[in-house]
C-alpha positions in Angstrom: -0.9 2.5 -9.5 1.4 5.0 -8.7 5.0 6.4 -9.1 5.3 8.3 -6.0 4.7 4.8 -5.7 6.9 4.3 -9.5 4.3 3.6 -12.3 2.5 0.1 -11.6 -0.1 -1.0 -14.2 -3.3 1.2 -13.2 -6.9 1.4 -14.5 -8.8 4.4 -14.5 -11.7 6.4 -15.9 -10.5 9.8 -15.7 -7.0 11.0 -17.0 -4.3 11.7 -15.1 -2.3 14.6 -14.6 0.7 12.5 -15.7 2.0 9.6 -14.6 2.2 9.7 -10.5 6.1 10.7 -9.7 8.8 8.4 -8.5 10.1 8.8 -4.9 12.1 11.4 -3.7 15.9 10.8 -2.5 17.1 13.3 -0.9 19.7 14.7 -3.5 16.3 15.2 -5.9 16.9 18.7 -7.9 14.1 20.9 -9.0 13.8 23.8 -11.3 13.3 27.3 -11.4 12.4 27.3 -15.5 9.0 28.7 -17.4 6.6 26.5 -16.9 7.3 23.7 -13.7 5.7 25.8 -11.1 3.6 22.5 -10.7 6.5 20.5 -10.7 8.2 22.2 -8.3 5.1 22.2 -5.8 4.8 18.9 -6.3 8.2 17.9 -5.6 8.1 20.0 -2.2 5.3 18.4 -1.3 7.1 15.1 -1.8 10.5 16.1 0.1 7.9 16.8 3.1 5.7 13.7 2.7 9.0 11.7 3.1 10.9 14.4 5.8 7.9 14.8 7.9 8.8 18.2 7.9 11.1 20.9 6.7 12.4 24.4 6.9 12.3 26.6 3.7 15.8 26.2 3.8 16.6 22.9 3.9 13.9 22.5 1.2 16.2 25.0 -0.5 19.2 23.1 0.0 17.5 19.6 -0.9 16.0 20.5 -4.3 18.2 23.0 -5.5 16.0 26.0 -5.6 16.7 29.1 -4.5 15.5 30.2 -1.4 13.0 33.1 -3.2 11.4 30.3 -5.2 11.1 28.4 -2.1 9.0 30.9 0.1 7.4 31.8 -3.1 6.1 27.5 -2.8 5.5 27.2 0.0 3.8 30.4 1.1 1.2 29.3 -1.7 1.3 25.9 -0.6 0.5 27.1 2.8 -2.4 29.5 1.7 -4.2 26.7 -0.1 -4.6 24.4 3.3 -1.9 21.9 1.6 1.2 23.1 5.0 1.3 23.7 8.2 3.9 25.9 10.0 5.5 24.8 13.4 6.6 26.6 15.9 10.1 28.5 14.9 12.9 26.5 15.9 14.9 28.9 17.9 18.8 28.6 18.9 20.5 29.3 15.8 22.1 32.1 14.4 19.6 34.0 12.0 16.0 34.3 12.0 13.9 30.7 14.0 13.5 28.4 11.7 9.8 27.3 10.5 9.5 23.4 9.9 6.9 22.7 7.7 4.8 19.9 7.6 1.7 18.4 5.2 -1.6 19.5 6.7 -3.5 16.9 7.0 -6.8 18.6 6.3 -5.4 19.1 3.6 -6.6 16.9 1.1 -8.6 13.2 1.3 -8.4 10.3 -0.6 -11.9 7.6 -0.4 -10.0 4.0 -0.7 -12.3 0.9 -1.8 -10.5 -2.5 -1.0 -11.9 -5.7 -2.3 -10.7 -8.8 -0.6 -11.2 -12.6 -1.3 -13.1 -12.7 2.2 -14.2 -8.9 3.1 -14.2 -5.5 2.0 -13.0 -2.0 3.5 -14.5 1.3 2.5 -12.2 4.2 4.0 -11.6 8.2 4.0 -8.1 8.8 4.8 -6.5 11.9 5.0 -3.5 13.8 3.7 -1.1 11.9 5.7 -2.9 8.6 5.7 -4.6 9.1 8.3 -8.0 7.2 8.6 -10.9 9.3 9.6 -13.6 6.7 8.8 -14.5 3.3 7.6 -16.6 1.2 7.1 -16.8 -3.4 6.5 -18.3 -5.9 4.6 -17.8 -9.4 5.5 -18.8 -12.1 2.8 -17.9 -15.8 2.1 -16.8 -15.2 -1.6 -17.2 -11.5 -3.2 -19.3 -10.9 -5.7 -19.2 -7.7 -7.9 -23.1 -6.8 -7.1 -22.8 -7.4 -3.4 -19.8 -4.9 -3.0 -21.4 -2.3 -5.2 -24.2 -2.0 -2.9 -22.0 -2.3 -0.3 -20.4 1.0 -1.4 -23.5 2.9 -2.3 -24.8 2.1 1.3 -22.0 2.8 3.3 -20.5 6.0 1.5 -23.4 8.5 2.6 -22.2 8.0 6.2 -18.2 7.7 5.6 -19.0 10.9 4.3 -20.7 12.2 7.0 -17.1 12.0 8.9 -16.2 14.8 7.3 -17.8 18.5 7.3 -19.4 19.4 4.2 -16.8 22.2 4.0 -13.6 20.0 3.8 -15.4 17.4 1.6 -14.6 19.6 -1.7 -11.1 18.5 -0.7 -11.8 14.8 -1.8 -9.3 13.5 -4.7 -11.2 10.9 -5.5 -11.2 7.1 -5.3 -9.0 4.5 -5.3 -9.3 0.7 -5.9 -7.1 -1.9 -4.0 -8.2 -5.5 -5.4 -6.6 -8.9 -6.6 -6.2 -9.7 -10.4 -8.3 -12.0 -12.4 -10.5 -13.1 -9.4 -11.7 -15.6 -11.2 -8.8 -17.9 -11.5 -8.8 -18.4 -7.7 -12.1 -20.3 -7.5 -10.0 -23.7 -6.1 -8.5 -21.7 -3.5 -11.3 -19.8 -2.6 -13.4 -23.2 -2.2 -16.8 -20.8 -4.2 -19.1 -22.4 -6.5 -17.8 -23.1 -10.5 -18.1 -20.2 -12.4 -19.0 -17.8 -9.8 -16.7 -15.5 -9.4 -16.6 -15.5 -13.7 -18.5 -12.4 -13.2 -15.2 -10.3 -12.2 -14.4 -11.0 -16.1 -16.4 -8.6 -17.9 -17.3 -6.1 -14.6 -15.4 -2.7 -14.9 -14.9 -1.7 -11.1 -13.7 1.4 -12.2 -16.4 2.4 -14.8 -19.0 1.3 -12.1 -18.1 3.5 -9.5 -18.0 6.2 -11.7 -21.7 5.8 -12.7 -22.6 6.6 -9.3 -19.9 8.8 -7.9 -19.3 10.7 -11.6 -17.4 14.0 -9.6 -14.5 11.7 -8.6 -11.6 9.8 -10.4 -11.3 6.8 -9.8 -8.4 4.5 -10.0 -7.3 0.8 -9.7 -4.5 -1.4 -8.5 -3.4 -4.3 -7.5 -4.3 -4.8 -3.5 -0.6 -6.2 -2.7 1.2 -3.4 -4.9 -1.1 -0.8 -2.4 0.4 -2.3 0.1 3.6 -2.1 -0.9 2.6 1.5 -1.9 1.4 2.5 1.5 4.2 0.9 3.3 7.3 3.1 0.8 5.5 5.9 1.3 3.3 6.2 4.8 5.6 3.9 6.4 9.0 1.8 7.5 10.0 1.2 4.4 11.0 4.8 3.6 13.9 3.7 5.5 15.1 1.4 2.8 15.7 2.5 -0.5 15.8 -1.1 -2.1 13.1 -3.8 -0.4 11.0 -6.4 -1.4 7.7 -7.0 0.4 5.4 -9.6 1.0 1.6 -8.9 2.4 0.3 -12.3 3.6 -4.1 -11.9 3.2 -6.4 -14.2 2.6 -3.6 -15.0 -0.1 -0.1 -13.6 0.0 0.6 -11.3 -2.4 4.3 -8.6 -2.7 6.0 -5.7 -4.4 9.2 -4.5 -4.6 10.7 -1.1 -4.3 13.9 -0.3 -6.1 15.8 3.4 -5.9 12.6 4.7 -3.4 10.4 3.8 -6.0 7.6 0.8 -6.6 8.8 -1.0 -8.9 5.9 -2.3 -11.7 7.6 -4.1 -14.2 6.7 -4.1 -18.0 3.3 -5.2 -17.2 2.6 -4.0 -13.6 3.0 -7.5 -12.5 6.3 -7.4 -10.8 6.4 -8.5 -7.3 4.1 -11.2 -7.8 5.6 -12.8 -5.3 2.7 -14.8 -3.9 3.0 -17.1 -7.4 6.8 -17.4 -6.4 7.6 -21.7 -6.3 8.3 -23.2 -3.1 9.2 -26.5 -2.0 6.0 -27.3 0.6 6.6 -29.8 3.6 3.3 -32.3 3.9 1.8 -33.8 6.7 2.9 -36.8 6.3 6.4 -35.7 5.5 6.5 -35.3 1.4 7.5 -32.6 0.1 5.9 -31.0 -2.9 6.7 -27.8 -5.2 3.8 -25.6 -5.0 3.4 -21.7 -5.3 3.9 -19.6 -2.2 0.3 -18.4 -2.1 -0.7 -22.5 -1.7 1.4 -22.6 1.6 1.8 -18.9 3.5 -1.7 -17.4 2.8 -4.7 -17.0 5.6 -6.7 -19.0 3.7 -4.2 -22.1 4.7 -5.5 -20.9 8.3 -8.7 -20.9 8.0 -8.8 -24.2 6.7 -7.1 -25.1 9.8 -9.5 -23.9 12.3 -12.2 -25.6 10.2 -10.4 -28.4 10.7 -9.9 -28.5 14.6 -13.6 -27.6 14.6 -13.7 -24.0 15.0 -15.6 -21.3 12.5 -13.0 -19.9 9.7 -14.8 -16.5 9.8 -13.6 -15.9 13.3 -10.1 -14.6 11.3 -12.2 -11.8 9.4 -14.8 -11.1 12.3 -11.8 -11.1 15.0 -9.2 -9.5 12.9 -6.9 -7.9 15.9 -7.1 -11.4 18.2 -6.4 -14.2 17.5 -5.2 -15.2 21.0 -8.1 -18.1 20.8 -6.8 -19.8 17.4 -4.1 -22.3 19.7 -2.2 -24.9 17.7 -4.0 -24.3 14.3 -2.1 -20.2 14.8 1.2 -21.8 15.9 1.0 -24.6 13.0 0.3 -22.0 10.2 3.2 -19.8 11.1 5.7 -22.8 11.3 4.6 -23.7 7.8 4.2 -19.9 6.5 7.5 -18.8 8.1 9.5 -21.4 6.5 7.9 -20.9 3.2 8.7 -17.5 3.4 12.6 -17.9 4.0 12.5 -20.1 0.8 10.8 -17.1 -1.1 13.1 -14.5 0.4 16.3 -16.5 -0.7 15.1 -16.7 -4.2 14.6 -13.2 -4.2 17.6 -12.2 -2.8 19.2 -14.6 -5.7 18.1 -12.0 -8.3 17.7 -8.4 -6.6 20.2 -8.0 -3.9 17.8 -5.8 -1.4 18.8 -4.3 1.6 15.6 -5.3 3.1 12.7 -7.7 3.2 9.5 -6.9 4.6 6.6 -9.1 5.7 3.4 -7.1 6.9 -0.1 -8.7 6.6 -3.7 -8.6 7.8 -3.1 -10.4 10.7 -2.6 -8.9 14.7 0.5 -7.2 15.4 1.6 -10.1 17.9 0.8 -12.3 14.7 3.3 -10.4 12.7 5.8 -10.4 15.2 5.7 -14.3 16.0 5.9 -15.0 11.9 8.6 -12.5 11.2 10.6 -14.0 14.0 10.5 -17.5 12.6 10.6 -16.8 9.6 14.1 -15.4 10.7 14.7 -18.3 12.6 14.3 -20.3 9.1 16.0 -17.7 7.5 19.0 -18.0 9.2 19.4 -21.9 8.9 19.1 -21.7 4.7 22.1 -22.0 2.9 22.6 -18.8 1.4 25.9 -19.0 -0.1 26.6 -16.3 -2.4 23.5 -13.9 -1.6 24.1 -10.7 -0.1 22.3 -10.4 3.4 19.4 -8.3 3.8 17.2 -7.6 7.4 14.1 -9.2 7.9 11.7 -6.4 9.0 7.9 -6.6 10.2 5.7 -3.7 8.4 4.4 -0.9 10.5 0.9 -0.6 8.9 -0.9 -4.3 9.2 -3.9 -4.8 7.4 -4.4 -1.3 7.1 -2.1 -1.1 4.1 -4.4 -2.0 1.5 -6.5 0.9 2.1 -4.2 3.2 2.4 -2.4 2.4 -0.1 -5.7 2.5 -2.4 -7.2 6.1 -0.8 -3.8 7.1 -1.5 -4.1 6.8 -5.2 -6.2 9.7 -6.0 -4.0 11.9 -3.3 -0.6 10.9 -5.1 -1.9 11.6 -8.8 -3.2 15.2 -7.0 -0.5 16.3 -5.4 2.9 13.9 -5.7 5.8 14.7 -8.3 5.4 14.2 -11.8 7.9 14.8 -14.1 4.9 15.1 -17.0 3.8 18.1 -15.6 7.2 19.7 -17.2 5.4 19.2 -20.2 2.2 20.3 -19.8 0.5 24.3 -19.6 
């Protein structure tokens, strides 16, 4: 995945301009040497990305570059549709300053996310905005199905955007869950179905039929994680570990500003995490997280009291109608979560934990309040306290973090380029 994002495991079929740069603190230093003009774009567009905006010379005073080299930057950055100027700041002594701030015309990302229950096609823009999207909704996914899917739906995604700006495309990025087919329990689908994920190169696939872009793969929870570091409240934290509750739960952690991947890119599985699990009938079992705070648990609930398990994916910002079954699932998922948060905390001390999911917003709030509620009753003896936060991007975050693949490996810091003509 990324490293604006750090460097998560990633697939892809074209090469990237380096590894995609960690995240910028705000005592990161840049370089006025032969040969890192691209590295010191890069890194402005970074400080900017995570500032909002700037003025040339706090951009100055923040990377270490002298203020020549800085207009220099950002005058070209400007001319090539990447910054906007705002209106000069007046009030101070010295010329008004200009704040500068990403254009979001700038440059778009296409972001493919394959779920366990539905797909999202977007276009999002420089600053993660999305312009367009388009849904699939499907009882188990199957690799043909979302393939034609895509090649349906993409002529008019496209079709958002003026053939003029389209040039600015990065490419595409792939937000999905690992080895789909070990989940065919879970998912309830037919032996051997889902097998067909095995030997089916996404990546490869989509470059058959849309050969002028990269295109890029990741982990769906790690895009969340992604998208919420870098689009949103968790820029705010510098250490955090998150948890994205789908269909199943998944995490990531951020460490220093940066996602953290591990050696394999599977850090932050935290959906596999061990939990003690409260039955029914008052037994306890130790199962894995993603058996006890996942949507799926949900929809087996409504199915249960009699009502249609696709009204979570066909209703996915009410869920005002779901009664007891709701208020049942986020007891059980809220106190499963505390559990997980504590064993965290026992080995990273985080400043923060945040729980975001593709669930409505009143959803989110309800679970990370009892989850709080749970949290605070644990004995936590010996951990160091961290804040139990909601996300700020919902079930957006997958696809953001996935359309911003191709826009990080553009246009995000990367120390490689130091390296390269």
């Amino acid at each position: 995945m990324t490293t604006e994002f750090g460097e998560p495991r990633m697939d892809e079929t074209a090469p990237l301009a380096g590894n995609l740069p960690a995240a910028l603190s705000g005592g990161s230093r840049g370089t006025t040497q032969s040969g890192v003009r691209l590295y010191n774009e890069r890194l402005i567009l970074s400080l900017i990305r995570r500032h909002r905006n700037l003025a040339k010379v706090e951009i100055a005073r923040l990377t270490g570059l002298s203020t020549q080299t800085t207009t220099v930057i950002i005058n070209r950055l400007e001319a090539d549709g990447l910054l906007l100027a705002g209106e000069p700041q007046r009030g101070r002594i010295g010329q008004p300053s200009v704040p500068y701030s990403l254009n979001p015309d700038g440059a778009f990302g296409l972001g493919l996310v394959i779920g366990r229950r539905s797909s999202d096609l977007v276009l999002m823009d420089f600053i993660g905005g999305i312009r367009a999207r388009r849904r699939t909704i499907y009882s188990f996914p199957l690799p043909e199905d979302i393939m034609a899917f895509v090649e349906r739906e993409m002529p008019d995604l496209l079709a958002a955007l003026p053939e003029a700006q389209q040039g600015r495309i990065s490419g595409i990025g792939v937000a999905m869950p690992f080895e789909l087919w070990n989940w065919e329990a879970d998912l309830q689908t037919p032996p051997g179905l889902l097998g067909k994920w095995r030997d089916f190169n996404v990546a490869a696939e989509l470059s058959r039929h849309f050969g002028s872009w990269p295109v890029r793969v990741c982990n769906d929870a790690t895009s969340a994680c992604a998208a919420e570091l870098n689009f949103g409240a968790g820029a705010a934290y510098r250490d955090f570990a998150y948890f994205y509750v789908g269909a199943f739960v998944g995490g990531g952690i951020a460490l220093n500003g940066s996602l953290f991947p591990g050696r394999s890119g599977n850090a932050g599985a935290l959906g596999s995490m061990p939990i003690m699990r409260r039955e029914e009938n008052g037994a306890t079992s130790l199962q894995q997280l993603i058996r006890t705070a996942s949507i799926y648990r949900l929809e087996r609930g409504l199915i249960a009291a009699g009502r249609q398990g696709t009204d979570i994916w066909l209703s996915p910002d009410d869920w005002s109608s779901f009664d007891e079954p709701l208020e049942a699932w986020i007891a059980e998922a809220a106190e499963a979560l505390a559990q997980a948060i504590a064993a965290s905390l026992a080995v990273i001390d985080f400043e923060a934990i945040i729980i975001d999911g593709a669930f409505p917003v009143d959803v989110r709030r309800r679970l990370v309040s009892r989850t709080n509620d749970y949290w605070a009753r644990m004995d936590r003896q010996g951990l160091t306290d961290a804040v139990v936060v909601e996300g700020s991007i919902g079930r957006d975050a997958r696809a953001i973090g996935g359309a911003a693949l191709p826009l990080l490996a553009a246009f995000a810091r990367d120390y490689d380029v130091l390296f390269k003509e």
